[in-house]
VEXDREN-2710 file (C-alpha; in Angstrom, 1 decimal):
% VEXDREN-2710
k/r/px/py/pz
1/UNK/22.7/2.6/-17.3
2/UNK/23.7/-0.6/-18.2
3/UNK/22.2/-2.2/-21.1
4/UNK/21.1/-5.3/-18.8
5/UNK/19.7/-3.4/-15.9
6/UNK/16.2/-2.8/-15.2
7/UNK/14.9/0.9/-15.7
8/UNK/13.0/0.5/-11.9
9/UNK/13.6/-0.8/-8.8
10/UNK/9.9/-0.8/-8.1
11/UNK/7.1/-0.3/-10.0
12/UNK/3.9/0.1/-8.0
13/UNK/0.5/-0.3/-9.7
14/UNK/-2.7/1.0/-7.8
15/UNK/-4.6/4.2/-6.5
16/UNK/-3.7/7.6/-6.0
17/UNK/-5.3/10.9/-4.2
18/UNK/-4.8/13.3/-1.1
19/UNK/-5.5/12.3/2.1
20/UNK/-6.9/15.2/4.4
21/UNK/-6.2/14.1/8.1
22/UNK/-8.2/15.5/10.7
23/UNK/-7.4/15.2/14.2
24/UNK/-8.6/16.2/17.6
25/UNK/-12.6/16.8/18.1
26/UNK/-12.9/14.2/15.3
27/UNK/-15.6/11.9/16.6
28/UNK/-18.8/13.7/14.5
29/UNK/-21.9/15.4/16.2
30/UNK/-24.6/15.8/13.7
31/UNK/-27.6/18.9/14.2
32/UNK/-25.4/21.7/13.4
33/UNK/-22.6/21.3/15.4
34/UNK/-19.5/22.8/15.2
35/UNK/-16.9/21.2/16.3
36/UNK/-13.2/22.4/16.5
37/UNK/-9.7/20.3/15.4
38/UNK/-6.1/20.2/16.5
39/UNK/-4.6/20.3/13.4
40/UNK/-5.6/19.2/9.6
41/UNK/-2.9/18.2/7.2
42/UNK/-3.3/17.7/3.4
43/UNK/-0.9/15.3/2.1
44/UNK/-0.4/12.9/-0.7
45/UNK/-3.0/9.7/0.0
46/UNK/-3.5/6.5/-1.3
47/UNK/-1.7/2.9/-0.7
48/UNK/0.5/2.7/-3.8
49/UNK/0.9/6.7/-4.0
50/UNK/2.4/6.3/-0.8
51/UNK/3.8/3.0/-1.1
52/UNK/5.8/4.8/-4.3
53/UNK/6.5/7.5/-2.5
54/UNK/8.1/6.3/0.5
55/UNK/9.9/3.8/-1.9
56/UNK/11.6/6.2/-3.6
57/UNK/13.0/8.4/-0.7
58/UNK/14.4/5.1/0.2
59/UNK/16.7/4.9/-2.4
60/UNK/14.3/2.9/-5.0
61/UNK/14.2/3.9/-8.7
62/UNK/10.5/3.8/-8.6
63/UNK/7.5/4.5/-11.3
64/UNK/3.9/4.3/-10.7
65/UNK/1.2/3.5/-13.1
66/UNK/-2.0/4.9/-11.7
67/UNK/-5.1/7.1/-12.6
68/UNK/-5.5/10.6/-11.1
69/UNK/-8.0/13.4/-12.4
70/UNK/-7.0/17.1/-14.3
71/UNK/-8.0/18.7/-11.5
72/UNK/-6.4/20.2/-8.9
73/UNK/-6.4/17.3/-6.6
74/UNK/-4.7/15.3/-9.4
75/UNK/-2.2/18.2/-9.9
76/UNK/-1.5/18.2/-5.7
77/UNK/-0.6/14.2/-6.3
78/UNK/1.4/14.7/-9.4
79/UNK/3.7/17.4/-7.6
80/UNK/4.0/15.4/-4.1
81/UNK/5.2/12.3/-6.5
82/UNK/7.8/14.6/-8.4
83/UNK/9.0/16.0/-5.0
84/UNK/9.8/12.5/-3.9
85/UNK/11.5/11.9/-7.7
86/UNK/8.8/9.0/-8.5
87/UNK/8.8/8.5/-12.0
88/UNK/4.7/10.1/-12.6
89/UNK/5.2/9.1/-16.9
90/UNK/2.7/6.2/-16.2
91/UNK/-0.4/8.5/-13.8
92/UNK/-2.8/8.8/-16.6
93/UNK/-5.0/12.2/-16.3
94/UNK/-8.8/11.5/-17.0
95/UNK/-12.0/14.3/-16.8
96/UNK/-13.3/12.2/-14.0
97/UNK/-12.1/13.7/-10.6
98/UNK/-9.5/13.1/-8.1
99/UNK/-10.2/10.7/-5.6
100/UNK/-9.9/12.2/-2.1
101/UNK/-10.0/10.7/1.3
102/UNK/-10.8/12.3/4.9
103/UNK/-8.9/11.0/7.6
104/UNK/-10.8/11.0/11.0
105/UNK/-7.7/10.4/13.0
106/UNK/-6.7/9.5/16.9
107/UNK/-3.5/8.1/18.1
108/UNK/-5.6/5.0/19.1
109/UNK/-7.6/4.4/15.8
110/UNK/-8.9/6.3/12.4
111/UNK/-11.6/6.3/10.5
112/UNK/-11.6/6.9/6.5
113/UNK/-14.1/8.5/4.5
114/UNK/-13.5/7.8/1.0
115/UNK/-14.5/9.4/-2.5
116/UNK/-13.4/7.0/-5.0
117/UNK/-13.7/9.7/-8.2
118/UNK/-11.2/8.2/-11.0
119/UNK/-9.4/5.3/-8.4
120/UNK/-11.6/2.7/-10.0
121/UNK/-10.5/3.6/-13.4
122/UNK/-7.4/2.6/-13.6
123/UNK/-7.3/-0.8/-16.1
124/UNK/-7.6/-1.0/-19.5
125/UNK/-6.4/1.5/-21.6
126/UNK/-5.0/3.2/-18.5
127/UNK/-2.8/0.5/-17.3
128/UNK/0.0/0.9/-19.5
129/UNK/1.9/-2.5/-18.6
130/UNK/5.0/-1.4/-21.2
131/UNK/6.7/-0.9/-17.8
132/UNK/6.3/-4.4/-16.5
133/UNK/9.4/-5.3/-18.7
134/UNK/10.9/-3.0/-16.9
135/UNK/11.6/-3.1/-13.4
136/UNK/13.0/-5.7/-10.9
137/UNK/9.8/-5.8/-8.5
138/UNK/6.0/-5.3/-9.4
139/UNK/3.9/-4.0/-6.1
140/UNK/0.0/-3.7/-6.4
141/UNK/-2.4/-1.7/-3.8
142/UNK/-6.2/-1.5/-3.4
143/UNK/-6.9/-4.4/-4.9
144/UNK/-10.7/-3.9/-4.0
145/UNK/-11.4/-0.3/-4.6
146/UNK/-10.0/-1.3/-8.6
147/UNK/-12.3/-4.5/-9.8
148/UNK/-10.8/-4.1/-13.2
149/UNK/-6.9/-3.9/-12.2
150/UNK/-8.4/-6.6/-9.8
151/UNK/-9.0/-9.0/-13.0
152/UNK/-6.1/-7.6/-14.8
153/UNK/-3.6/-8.4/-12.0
154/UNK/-2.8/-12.5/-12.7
155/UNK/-2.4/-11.6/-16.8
156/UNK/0.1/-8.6/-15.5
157/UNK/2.2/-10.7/-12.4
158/UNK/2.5/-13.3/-14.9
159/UNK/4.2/-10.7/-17.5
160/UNK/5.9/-9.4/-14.8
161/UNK/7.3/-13.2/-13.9
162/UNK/8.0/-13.8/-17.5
163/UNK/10.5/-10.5/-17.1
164/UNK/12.3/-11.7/-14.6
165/UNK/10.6/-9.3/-11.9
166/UNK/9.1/-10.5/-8.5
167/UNK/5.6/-9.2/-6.9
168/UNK/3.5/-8.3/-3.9
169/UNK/-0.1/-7.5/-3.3
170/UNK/-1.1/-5.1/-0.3
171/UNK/-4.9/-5.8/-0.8
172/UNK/-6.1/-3.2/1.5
173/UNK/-9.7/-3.5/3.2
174/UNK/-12.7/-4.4/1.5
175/UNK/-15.8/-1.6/2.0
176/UNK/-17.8/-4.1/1.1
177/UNK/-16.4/-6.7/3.3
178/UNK/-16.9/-9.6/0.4
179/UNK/-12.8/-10.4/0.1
180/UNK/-13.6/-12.0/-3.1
181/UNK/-11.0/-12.9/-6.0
182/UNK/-7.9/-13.0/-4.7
183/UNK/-7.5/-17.2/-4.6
184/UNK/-7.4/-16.5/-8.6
185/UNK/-3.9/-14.1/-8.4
186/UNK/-2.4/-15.6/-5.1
187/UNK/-0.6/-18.3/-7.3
188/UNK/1.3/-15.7/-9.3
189/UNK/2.1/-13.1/-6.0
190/UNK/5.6/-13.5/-3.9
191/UNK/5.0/-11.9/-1.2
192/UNK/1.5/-10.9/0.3
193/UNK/1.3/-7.7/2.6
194/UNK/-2.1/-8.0/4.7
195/UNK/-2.6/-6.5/7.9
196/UNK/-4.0/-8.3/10.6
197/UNK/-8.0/-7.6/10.2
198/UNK/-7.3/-8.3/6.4
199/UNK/-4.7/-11.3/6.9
200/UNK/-8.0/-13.0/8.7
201/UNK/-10.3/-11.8/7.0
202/UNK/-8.5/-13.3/3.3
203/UNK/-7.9/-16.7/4.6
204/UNK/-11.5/-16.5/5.6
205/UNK/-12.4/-16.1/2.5
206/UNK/-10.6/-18.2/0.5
207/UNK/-10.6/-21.3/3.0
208/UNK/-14.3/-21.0/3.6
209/UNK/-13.5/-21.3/7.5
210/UNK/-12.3/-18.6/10.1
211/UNK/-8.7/-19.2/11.1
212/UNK/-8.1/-20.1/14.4
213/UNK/-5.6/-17.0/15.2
214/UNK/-3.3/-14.8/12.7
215/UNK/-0.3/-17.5/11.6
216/UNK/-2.9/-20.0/10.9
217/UNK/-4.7/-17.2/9.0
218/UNK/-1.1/-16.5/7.4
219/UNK/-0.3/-20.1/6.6
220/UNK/-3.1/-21.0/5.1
221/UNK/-2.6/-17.7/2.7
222/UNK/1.0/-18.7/2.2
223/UNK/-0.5/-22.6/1.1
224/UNK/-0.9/-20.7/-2.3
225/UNK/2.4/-19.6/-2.8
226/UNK/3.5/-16.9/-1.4
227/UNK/5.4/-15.3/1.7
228/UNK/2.8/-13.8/3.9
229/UNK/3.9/-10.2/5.7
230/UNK/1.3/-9.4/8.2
231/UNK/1.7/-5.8/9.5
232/UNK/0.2/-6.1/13.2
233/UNK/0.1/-2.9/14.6
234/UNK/1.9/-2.6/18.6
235/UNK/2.6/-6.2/18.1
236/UNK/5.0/-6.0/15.5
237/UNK/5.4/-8.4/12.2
238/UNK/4.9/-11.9/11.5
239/UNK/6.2/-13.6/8.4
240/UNK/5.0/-16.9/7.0
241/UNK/7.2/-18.9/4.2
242/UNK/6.6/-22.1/3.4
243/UNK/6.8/-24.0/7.0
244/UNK/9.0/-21.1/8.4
245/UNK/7.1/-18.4/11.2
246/UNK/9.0/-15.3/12.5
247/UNK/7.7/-12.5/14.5
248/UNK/9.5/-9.4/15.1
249/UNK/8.5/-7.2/17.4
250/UNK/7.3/-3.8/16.8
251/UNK/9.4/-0.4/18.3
252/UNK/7.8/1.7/20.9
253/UNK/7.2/5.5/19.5
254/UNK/4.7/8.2/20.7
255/UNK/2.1/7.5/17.9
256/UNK/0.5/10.9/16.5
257/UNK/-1.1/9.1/13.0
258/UNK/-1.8/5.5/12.0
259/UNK/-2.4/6.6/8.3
260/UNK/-0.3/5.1/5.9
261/UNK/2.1/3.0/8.0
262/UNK/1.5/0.3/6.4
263/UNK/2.3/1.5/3.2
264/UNK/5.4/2.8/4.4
265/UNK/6.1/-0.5/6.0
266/UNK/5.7/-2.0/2.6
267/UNK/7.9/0.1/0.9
268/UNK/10.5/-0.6/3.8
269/UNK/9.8/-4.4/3.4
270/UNK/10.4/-4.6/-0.7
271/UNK/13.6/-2.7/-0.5
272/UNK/14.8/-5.4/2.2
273/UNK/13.6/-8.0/0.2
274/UNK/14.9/-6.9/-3.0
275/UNK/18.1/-6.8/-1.7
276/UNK/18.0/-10.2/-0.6
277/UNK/18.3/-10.0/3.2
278/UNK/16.7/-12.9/5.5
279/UNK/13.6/-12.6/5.9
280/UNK/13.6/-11.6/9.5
281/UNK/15.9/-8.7/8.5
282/UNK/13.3/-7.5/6.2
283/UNK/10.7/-7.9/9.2
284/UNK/12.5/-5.7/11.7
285/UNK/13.3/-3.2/9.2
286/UNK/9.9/-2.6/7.6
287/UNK/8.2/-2.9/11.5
288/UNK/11.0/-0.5/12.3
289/UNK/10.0/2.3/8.8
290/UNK/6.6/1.5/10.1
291/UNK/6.6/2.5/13.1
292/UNK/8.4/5.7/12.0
293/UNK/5.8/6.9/10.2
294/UNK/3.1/7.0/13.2
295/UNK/5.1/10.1/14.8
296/UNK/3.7/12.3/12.0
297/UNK/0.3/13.1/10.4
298/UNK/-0.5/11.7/7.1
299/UNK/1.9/8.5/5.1
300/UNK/4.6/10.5/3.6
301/UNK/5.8/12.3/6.4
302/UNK/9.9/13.3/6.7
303/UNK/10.4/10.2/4.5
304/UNK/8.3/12.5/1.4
305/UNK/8.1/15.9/2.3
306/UNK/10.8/17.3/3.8
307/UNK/9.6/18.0/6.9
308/UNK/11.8/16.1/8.9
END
């Protein structure tokens, strides 16, 4: 390698478990039913597990720094990451368990049930920011479900500014629907990756005031500093930079899975971006990546499992 390059493409900072996606009969029926599925897949989980993951069967020398448990659930994520040649030397082990999530999944929508287990760990001690010299791009996920990466995340974009490497922030939901704290680590993000719901519900927060409709949600996000990517579902993409707005549209696919699109849209997105292409470009690409990954069950998909 050469002395002056970077070790990473992408180093993506956040959760990781397995996802178990459930489809058919999903919708429950409590009082001892029984009730019988179409298929159930268990694959590797998580916003920046996939995130990584997709990254790096795109071509991305990636690393992630995360938390998983010695268990067997933190084994599974350990060997779907290796499989997809993310650089694991970063996913601290703890004695708390393996998060795990239960996808209730139809092609129209999804539901997500959620066992945190070590995901809110990871800070401290376990964020080993050695990397953040490192790389050319930082990306953070799940900024909610982590409160103390959440406080950690200006000091480490700033480090990661000071090495010469850009950021994004893929927030993800908030369970507890509060959307507080990211005003104070908006200033040192370059590109924001909400989806729509969140894209609102963010400017809500940080304006004080609901947005009249998604670009003024995006703008007003983008007023403190960064590009905004807003992943819309059927309706494609919208980009906000500075006083710039472009919408691509979305393709039209047969969609078997919503879970972790828009994870693998992100991945899609940064290696665009890195490479400097217009901004559009990197629109239309990542809707396109995106869009991909509804056709199978689960985030990684052909893109991290071979099963293409």
């Amino acid at each position: 390698m050469h002395p002056d390059r970077p070790r990473y493409d992408l180093v993506v900072v956040g959760d990781a478990n397995p996802d178990l996606i459930l489809r058919g009969d999903v919708v429950p029926r409590f009082g001892q039913s029984e009730q019988l599925l179409s298929s159930a897949d268990l694959v590797l989980g998580a916003s920046a597990a996939i995130t990584a993951h997709a990254a790096a069967r795109l071509g991305l020398r990636t690393a992630l720094v995360s938390v998983v448990g010695a268990d067997e659930f933190g084994d599974f994520v350990i060997q779907q990451l290796e499989r997809a040649q993310v650089d694991v030397s970063y996913v601290a082990r703890t004695a708390n368990p393996t998060g795990i999530s239960v996808v209730l999944s139809t092609p129209e929508t999804r539901t997500t049930l959620t066992y945190l287990g070590a995901i809110p760990m990871l800070g401290g001690a376990d964020l080993d920011v050695s990397v953040i010299g490192h790389t050319r791009h930082v990306h953070a996920s799940s900024f909610f479900l982590q409160p103390e990466l959440a406080a950690a995340l200006p000091e480490l974009f700033a480090r990661a500014h000071q090495a010469g490497a850009t950021t994004s922030l893929d927030t993800n939901a908030d369970p507890a629907g509060l959307w507080s704290g990211v005003a104070e680590v908006l200033p040192y993000v370059d590109v924001l990756l909400p989806n729509h719901a969140e894209a609102i519900a963010l400017a809500a927060q940080v304006t004080s005031a609901t947005p009249a409709n998604l670009e003024a949600a995006a703008r007003a996000l983008a007023s403190y500093g960064p590009i905004v990517v807003v992943k819309d579902g059927a309706d494609g993409a919208l980009g906000v930079r500075a006083g710039e707005c472009v919408r691509v549209p979305a393709p039209t696919v047969e969609v078997v899975d919503t879970t972790g699109a828009g994870d693998t849209f992100n991945a899609a997105f940064i290696q665009a971006w890195i490479s400097q292409l217009p901004l559009e470009e990197c629109l239309r690409i990542a809707a396109a990546a995106g869009a991909q990954s509804t056709t199978w069950a689960g985030g990684p998909g052909p893109l991290g499992d071979d099963r293409s």
